[in-house]
Biopython code that builds the backbone (N, CA, C, O; Angstrom):
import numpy as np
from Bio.PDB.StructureBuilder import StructureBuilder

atoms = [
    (1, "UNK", "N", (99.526, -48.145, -9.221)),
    (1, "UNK", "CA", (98.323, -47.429, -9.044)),
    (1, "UNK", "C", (97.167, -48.292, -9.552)),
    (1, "UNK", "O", (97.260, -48.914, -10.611)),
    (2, "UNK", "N", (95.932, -48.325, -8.680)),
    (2, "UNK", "CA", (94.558, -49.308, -9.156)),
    (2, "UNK", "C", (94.055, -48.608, -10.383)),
    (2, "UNK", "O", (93.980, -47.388, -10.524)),
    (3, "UNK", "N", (93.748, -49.446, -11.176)),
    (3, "UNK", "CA", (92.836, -48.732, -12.341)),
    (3, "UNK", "C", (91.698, -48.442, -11.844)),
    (3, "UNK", "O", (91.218, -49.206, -11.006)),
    (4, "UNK", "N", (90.990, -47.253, -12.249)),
    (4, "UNK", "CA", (90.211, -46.693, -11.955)),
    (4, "UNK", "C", (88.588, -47.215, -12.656)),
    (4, "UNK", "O", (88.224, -47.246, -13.832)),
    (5, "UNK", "N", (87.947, -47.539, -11.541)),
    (5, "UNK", "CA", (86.448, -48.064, -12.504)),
    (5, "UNK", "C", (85.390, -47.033, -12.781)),
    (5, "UNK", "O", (85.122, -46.045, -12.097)),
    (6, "UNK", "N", (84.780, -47.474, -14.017)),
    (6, "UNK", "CA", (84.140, -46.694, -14.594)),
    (6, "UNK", "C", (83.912, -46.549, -15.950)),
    (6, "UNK", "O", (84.586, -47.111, -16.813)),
    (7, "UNK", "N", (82.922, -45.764, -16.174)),
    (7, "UNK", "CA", (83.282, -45.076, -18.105)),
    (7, "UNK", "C", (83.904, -44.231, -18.093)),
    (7, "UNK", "O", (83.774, -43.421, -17.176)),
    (8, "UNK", "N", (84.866, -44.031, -19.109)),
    (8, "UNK", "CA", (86.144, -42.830, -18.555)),
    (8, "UNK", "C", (84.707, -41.087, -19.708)),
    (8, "UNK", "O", (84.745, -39.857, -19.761)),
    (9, "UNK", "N", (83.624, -42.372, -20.405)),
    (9, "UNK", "CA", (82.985, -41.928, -21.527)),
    (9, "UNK", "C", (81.908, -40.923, -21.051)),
    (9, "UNK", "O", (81.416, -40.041, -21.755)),
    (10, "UNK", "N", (81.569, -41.217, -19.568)),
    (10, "UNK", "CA", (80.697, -40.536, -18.938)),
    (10, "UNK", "C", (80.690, -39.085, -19.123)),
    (10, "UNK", "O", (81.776, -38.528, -19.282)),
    (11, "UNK", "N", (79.561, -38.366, -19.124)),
    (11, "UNK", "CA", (79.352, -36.979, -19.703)),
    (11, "UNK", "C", (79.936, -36.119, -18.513)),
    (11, "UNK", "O", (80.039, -36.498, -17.346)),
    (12, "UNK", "N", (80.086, -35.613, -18.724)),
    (12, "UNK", "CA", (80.646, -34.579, -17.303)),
    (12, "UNK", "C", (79.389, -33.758, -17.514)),
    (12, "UNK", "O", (78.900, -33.390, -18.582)),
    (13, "UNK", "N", (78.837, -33.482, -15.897)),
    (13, "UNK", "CA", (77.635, -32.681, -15.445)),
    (13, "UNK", "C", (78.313, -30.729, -15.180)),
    (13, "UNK", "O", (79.346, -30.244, -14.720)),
    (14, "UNK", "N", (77.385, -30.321, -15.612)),
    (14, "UNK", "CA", (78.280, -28.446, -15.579)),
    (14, "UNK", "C", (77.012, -27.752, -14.767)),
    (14, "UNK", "O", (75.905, -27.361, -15.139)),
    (15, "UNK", "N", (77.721, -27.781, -13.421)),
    (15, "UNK", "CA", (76.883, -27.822, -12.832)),
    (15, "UNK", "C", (75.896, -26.343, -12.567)),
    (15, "UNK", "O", (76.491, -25.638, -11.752)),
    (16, "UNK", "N", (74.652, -25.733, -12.999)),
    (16, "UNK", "CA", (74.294, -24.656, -13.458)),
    (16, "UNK", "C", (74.261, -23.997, -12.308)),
    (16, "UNK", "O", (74.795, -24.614, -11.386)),
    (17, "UNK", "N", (73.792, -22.895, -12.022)),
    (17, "UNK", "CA", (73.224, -22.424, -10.930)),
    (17, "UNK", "C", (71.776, -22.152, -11.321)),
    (17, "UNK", "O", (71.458, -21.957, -12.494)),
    (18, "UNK", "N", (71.085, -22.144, -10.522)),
    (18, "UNK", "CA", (69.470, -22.128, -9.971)),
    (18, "UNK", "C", (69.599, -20.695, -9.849)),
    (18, "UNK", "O", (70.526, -20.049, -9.361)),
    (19, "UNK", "N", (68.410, -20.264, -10.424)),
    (19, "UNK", "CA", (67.921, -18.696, -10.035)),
    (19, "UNK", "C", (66.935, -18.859, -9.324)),
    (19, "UNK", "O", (65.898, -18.694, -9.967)),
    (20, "UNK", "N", (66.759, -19.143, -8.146)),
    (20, "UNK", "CA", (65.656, -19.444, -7.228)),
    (20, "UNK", "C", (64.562, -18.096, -7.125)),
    (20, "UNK", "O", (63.342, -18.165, -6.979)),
    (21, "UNK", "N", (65.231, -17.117, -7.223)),
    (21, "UNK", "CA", (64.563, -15.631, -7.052)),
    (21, "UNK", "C", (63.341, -15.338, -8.255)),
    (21, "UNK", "O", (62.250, -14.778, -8.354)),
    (22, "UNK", "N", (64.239, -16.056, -9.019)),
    (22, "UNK", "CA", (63.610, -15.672, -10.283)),
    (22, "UNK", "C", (62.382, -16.185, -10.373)),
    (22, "UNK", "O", (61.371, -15.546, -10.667)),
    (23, "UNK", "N", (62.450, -17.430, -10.105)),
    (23, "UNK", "CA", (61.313, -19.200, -9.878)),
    (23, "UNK", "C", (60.166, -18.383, -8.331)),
    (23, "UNK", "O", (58.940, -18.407, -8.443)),
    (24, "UNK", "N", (60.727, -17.865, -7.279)),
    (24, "UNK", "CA", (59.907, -17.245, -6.445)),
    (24, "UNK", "C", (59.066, -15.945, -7.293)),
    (24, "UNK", "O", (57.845, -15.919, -7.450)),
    (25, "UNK", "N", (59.481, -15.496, -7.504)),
    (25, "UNK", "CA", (58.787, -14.406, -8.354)),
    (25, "UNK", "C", (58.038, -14.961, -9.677)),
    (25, "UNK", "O", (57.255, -14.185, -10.225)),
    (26, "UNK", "N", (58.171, -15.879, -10.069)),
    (26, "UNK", "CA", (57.112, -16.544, -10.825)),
    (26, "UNK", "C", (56.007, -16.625, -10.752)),
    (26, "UNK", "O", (55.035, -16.207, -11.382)),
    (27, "UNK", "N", (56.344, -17.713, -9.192)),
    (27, "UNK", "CA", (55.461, -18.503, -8.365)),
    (27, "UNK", "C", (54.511, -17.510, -7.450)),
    (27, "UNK", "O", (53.369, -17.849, -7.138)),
    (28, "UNK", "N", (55.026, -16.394, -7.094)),
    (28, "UNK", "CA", (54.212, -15.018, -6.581)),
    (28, "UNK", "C", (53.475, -14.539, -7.363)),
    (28, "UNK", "O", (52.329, -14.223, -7.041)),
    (29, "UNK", "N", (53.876, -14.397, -8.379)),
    (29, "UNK", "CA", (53.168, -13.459, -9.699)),
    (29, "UNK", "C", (51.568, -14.201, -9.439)),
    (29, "UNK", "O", (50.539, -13.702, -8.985)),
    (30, "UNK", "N", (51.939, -15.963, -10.064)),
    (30, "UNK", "CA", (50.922, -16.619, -10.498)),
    (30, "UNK", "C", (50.253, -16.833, -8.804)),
    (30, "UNK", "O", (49.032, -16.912, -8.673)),
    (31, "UNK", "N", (51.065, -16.905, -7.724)),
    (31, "UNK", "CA", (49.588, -16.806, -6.675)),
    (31, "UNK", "C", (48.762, -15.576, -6.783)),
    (31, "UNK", "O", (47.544, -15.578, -6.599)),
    (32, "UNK", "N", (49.395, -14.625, -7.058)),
    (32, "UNK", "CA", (49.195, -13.247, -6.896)),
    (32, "UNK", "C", (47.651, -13.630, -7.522)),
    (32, "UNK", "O", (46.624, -13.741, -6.853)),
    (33, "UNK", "N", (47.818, -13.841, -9.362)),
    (33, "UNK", "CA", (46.823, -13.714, -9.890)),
    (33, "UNK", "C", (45.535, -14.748, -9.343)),
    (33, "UNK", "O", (44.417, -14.299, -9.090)),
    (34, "UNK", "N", (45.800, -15.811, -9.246)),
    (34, "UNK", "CA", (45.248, -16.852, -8.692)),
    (34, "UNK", "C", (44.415, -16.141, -7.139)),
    (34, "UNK", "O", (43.246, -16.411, -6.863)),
    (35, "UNK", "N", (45.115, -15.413, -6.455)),
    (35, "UNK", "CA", (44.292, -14.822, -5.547)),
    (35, "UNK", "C", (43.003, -13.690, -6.189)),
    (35, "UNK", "O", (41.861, -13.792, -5.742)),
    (36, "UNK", "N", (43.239, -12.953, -6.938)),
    (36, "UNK", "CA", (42.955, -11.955, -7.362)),
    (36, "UNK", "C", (41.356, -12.695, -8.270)),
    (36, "UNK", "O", (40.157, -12.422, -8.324)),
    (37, "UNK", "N", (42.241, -13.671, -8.816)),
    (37, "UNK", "CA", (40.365, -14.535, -9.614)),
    (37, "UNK", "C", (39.748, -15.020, -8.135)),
    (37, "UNK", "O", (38.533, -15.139, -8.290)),
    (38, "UNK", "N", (40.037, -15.268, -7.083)),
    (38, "UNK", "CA", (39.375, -15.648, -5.937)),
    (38, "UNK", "C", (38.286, -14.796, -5.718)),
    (38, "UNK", "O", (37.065, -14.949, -5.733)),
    (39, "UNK", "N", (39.256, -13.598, -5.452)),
    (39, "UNK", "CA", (38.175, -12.468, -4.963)),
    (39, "UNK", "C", (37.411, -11.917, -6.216)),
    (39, "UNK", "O", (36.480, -11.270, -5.735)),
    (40, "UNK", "N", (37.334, -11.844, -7.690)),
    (40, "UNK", "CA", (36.822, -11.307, -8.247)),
    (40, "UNK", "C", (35.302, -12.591, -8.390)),
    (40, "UNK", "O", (34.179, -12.233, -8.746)),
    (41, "UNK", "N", (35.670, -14.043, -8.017)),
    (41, "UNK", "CA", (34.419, -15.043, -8.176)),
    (41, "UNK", "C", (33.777, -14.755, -6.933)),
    (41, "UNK", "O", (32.547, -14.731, -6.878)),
    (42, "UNK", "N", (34.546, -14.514, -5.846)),
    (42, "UNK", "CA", (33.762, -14.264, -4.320)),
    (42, "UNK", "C", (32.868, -12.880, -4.649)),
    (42, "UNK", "O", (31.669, -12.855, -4.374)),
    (43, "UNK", "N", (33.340, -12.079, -5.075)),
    (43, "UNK", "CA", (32.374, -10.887, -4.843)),
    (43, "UNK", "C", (31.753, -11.016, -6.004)),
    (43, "UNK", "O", (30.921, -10.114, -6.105)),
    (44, "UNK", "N", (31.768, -11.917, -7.203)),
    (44, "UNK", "CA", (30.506, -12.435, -8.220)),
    (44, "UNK", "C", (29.489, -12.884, -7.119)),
    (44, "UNK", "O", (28.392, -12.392, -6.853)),
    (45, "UNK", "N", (30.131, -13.939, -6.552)),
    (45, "UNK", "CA", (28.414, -14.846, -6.068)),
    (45, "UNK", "C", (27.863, -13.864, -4.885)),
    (45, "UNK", "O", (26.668, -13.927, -4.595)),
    (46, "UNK", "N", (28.909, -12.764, -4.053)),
    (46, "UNK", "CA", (28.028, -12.253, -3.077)),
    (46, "UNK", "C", (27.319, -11.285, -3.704)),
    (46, "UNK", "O", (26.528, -10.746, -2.930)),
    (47, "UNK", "N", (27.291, -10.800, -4.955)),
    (47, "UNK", "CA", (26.495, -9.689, -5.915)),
    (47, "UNK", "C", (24.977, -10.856, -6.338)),
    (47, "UNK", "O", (23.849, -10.366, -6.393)),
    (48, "UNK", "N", (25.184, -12.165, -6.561)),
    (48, "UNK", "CA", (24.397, -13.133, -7.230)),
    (48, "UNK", "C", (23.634, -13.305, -5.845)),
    (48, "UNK", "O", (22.412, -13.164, -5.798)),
    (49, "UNK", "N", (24.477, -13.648, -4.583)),
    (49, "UNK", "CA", (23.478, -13.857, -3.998)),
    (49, "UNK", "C", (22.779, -13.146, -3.319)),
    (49, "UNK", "O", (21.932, -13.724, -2.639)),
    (50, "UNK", "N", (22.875, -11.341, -3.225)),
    (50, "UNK", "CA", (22.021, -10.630, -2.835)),
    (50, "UNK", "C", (21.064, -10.195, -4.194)),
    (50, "UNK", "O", (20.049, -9.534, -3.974)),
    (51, "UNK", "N", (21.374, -10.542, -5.461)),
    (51, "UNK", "CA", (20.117, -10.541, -6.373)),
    (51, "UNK", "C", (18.805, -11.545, -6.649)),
    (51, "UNK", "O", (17.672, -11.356, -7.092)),
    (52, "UNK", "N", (19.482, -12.616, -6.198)),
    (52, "UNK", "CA", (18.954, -13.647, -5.752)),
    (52, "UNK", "C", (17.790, -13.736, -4.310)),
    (52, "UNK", "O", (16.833, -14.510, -4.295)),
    (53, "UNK", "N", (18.133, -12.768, -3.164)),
    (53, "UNK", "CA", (17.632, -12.630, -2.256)),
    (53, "UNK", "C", (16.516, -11.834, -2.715)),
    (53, "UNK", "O", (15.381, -12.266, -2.517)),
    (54, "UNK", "N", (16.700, -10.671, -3.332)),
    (54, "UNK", "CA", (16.101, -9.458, -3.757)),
    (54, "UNK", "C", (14.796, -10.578, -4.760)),
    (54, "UNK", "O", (13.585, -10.375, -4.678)),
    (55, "UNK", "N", (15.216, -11.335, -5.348)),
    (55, "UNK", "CA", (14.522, -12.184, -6.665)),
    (55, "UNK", "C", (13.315, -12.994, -5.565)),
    (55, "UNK", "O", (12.173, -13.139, -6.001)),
    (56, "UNK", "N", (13.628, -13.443, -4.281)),
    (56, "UNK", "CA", (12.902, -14.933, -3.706)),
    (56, "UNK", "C", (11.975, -13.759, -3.088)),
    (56, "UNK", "O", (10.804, -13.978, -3.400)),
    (57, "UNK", "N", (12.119, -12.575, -2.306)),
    (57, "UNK", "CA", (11.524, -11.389, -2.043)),
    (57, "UNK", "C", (10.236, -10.953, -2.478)),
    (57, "UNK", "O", (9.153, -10.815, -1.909)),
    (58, "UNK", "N", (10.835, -10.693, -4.177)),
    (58, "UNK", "CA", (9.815, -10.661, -5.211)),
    (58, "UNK", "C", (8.721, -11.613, -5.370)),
    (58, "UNK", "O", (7.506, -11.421, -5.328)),
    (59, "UNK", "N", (9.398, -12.682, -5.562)),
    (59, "UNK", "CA", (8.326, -14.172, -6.031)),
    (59, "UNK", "C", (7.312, -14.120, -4.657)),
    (59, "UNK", "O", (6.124, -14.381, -4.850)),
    (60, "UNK", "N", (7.749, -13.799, -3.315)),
    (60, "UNK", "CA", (7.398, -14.189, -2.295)),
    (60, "UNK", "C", (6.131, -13.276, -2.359)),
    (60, "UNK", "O", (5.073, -13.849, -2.098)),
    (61, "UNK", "N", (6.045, -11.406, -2.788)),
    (61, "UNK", "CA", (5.285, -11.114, -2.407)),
    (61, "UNK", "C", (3.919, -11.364, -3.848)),
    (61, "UNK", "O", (2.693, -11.249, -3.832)),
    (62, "UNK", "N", (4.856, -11.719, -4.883)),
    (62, "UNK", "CA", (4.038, -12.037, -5.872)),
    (62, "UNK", "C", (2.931, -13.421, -5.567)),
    (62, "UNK", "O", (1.890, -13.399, -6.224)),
    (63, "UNK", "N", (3.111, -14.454, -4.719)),
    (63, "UNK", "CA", (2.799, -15.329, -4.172)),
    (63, "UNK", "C", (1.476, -15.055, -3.502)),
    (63, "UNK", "O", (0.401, -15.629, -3.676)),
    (64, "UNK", "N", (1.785, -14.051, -2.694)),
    (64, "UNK", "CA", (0.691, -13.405, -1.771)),
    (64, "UNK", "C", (-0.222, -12.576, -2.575)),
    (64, "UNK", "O", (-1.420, -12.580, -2.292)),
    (65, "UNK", "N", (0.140, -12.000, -3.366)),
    (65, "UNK", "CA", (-1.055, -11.051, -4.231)),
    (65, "UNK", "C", (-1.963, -12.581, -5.063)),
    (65, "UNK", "O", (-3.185, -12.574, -5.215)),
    (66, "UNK", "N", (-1.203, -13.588, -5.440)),
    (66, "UNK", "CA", (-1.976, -14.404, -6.210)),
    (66, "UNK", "C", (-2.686, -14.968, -5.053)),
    (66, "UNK", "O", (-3.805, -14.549, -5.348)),
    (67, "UNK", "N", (-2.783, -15.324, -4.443)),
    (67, "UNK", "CA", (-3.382, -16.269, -2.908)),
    (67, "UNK", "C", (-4.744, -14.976, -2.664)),
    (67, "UNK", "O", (-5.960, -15.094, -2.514)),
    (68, "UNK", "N", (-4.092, -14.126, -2.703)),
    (68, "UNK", "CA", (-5.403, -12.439, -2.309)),
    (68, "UNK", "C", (-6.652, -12.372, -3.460)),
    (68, "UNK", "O", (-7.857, -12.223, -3.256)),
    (69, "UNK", "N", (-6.014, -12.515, -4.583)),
    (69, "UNK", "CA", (-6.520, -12.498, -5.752)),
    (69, "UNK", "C", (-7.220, -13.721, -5.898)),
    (69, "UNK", "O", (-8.312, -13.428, -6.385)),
    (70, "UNK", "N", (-7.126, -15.209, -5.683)),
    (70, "UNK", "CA", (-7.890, -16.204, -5.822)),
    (70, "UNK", "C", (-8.616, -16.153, -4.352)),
    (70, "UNK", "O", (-9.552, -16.952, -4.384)),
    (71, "UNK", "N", (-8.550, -15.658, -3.372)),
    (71, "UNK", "CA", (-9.355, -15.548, -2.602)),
    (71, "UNK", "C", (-10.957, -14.616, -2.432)),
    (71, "UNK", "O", (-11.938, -14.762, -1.704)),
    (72, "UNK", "N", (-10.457, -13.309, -3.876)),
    (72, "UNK", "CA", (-11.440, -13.036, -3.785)),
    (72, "UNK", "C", (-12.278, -13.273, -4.704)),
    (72, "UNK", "O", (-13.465, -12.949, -4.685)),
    (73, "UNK", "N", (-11.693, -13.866, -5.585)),
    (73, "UNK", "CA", (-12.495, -14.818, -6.546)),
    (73, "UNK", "C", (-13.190, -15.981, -5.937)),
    (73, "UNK", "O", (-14.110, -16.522, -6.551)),
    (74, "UNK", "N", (-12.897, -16.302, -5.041)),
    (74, "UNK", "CA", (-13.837, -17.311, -4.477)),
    (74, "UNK", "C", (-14.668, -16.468, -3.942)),
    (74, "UNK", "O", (-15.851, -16.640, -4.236)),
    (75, "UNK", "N", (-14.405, -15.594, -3.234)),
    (75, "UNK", "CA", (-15.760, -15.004, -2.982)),
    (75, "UNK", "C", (-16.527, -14.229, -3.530)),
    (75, "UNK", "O", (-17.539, -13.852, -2.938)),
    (76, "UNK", "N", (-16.278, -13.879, -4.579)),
    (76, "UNK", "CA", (-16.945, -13.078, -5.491)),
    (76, "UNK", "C", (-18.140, -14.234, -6.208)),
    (76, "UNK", "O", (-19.352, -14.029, -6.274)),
    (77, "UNK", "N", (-17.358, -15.550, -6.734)),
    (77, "UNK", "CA", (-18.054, -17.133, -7.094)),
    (77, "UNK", "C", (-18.952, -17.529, -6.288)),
    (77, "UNK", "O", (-19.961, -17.847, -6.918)),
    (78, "UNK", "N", (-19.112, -17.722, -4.676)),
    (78, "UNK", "CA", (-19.897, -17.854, -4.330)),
    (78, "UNK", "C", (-20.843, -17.028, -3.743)),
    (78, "UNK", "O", (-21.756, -17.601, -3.148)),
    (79, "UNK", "N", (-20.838, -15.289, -3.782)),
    (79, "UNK", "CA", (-21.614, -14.425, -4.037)),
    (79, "UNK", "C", (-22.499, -14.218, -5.101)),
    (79, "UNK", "O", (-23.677, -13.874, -5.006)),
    (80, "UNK", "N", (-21.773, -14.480, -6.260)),
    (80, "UNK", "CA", (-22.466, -14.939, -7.364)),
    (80, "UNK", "C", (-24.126, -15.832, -7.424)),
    (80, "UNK", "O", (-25.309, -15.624, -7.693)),
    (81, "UNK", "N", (-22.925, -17.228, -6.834)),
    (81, "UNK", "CA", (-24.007, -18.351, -6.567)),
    (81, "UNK", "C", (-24.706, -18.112, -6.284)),
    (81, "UNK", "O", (-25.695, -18.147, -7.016)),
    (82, "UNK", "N", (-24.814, -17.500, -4.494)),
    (82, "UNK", "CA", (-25.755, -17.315, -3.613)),
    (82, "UNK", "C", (-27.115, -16.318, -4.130)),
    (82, "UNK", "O", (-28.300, -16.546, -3.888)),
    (83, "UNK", "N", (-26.588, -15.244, -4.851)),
    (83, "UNK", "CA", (-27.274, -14.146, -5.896)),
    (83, "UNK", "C", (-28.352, -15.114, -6.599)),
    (83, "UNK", "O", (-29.353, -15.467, -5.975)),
    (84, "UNK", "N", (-28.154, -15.454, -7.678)),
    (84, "UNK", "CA", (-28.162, -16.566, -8.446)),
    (84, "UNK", "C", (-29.224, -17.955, -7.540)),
    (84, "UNK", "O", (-30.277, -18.338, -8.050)),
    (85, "UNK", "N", (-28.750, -18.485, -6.315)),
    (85, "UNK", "CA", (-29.673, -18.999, -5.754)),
    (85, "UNK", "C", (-30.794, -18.375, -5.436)),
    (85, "UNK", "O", (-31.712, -19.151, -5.169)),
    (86, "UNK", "N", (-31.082, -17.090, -5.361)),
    (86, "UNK", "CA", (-32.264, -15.928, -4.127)),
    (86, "UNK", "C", (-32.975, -16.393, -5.483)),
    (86, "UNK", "O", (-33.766, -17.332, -5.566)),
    (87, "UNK", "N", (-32.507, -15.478, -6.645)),
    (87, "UNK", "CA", (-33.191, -14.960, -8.117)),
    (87, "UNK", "C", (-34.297, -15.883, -8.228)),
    (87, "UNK", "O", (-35.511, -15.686, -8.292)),
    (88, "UNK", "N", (-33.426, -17.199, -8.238)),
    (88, "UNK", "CA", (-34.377, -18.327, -9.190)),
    (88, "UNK", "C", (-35.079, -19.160, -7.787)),
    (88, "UNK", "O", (-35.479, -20.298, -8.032)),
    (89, "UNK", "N", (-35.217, -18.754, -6.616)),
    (89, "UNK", "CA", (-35.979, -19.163, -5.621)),
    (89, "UNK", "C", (-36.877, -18.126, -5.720)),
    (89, "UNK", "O", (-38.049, -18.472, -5.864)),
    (90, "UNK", "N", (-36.529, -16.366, -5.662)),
    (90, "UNK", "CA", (-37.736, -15.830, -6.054)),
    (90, "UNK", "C", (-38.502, -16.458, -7.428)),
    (90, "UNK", "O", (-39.535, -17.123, -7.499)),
    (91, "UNK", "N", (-37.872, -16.131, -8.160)),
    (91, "UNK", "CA", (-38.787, -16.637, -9.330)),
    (91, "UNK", "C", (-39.880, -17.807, -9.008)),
    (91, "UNK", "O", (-41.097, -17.667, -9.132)),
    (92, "UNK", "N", (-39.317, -18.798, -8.639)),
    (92, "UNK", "CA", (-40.324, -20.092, -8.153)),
    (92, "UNK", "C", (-41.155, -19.612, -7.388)),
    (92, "UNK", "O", (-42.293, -19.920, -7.740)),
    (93, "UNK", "N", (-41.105, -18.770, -6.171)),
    (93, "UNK", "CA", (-41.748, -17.695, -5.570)),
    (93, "UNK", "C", (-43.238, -17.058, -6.194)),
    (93, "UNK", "O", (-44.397, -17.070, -5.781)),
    (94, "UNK", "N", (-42.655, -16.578, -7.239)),
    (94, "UNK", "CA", (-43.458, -15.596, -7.976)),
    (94, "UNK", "C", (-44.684, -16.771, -9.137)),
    (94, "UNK", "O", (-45.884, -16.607, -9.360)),
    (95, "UNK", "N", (-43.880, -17.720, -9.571)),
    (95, "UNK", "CA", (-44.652, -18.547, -10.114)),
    (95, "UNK", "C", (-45.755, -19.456, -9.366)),
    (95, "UNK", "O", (-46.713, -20.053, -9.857)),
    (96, "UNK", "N", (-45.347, -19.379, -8.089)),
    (96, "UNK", "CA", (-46.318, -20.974, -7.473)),
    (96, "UNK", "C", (-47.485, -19.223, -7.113)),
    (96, "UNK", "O", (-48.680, -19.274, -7.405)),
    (97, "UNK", "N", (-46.890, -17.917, -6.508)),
    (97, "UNK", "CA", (-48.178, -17.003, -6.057)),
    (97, "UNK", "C", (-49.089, -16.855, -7.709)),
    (97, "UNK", "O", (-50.313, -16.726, -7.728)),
    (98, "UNK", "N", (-48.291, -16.899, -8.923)),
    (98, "UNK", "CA", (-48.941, -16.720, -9.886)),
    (98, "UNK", "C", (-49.510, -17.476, -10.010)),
    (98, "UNK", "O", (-50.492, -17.091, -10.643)),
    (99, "UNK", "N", (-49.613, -19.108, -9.663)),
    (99, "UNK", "CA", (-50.511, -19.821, -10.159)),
    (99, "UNK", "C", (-51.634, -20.220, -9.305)),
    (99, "UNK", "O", (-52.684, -20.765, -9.643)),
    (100, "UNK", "N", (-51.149, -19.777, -7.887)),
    (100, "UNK", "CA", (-52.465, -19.322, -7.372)),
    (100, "UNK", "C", (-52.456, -20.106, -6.115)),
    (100, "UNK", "O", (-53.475, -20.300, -5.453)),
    (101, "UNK", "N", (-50.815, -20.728, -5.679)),
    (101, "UNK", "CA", (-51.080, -21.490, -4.421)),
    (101, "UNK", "C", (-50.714, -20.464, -3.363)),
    (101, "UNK", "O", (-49.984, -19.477, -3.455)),
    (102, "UNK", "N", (-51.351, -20.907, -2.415)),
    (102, "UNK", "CA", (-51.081, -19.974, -1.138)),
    (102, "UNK", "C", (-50.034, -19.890, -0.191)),
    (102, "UNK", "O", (-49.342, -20.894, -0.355)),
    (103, "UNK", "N", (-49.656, -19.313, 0.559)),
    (103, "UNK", "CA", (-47.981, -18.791, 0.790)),
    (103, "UNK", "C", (-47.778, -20.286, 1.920)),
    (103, "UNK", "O", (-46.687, -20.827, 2.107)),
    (104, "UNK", "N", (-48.991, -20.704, 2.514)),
    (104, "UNK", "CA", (-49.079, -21.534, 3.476)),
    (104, "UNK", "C", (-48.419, -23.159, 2.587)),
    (104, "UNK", "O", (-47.574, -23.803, 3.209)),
    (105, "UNK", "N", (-48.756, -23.542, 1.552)),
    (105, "UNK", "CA", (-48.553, -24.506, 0.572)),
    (105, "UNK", "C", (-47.134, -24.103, 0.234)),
    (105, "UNK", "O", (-46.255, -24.915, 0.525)),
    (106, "UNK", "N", (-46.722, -22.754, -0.446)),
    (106, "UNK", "CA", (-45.464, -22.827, -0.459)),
    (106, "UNK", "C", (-44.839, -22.971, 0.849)),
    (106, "UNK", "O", (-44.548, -24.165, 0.921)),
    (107, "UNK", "N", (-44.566, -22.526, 1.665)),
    (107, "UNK", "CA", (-43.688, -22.872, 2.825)),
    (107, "UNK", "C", (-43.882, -24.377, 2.988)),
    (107, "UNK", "O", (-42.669, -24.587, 3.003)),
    (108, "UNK", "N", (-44.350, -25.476, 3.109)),
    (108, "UNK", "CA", (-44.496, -26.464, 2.995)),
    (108, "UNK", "C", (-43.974, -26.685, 1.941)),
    (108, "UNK", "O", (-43.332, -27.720, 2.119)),
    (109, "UNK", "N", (-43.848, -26.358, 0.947)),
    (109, "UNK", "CA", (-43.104, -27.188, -0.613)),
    (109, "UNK", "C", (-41.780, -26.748, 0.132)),
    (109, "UNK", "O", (-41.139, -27.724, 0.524)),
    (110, "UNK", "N", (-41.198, -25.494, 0.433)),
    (110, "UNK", "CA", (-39.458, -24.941, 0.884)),
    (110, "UNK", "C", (-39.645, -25.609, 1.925)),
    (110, "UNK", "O", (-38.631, -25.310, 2.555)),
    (111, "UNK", "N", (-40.321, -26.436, 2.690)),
    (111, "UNK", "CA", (-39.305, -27.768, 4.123)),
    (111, "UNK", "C", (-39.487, -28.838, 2.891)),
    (111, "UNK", "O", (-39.077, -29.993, 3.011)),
]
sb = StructureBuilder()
sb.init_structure("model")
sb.init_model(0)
sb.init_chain("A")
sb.init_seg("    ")
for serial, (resi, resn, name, xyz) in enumerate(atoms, 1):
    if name == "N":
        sb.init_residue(resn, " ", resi, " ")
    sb.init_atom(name, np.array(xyz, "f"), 0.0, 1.0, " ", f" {name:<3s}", serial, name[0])
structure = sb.get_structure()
């Protein structure tokens, strides 16, 4: 008989059985949860991004009241002015009749 090659020292393997069921049901559990944080971040950002919509909305009409508001400040500023221009043209008015020139001389000084 051939001698046999090898380590006679070699460990002997025992060979287990696999609980595959067990390892599937793991692996379900943890998609399970893994799905479940999906949808709880998806319906975060669609809550974020209709507050967000609601937010650009806001700014937008706040935008327009400031634009309304410096618009009528400009015109209120150069109502002002214009006020303000008559006054002190009357006044000059009133000073050149006070001092005794005639309306014909002023109109000639105003070209």
């Amino acid at each position: 008989m051939p001698r046999p090659k090898g380590s006679k020292n070699k460990p002997k393997t025992i060979k287990t059985t696999v609980d595959f069921a067990a390892q599937l049901a793991e692996k379900q559990s943890a998609k399970e949860a893994v799905a479940a944080e999906i949808a709880s971040i998806t319906a975060n950002i669609n809550a974020l991004k209709a507050d967000l919509k609601t937010k650009k909305a806001e700014l937008k009409s706040i935008d327009k009241e400031i634009a309304r508001i410096e618009a009528k400040k400009v015109k209120a500023e150069t109502k002002a002015a214009e006020s303000a221009k008559k006054a002190e043209a009357e006044d000059v008015l009133k000073k050149l009749l006070a001092s005794g020139v005639s309306a014909d001389e002023i109109l000639e000084k105003l070209k």
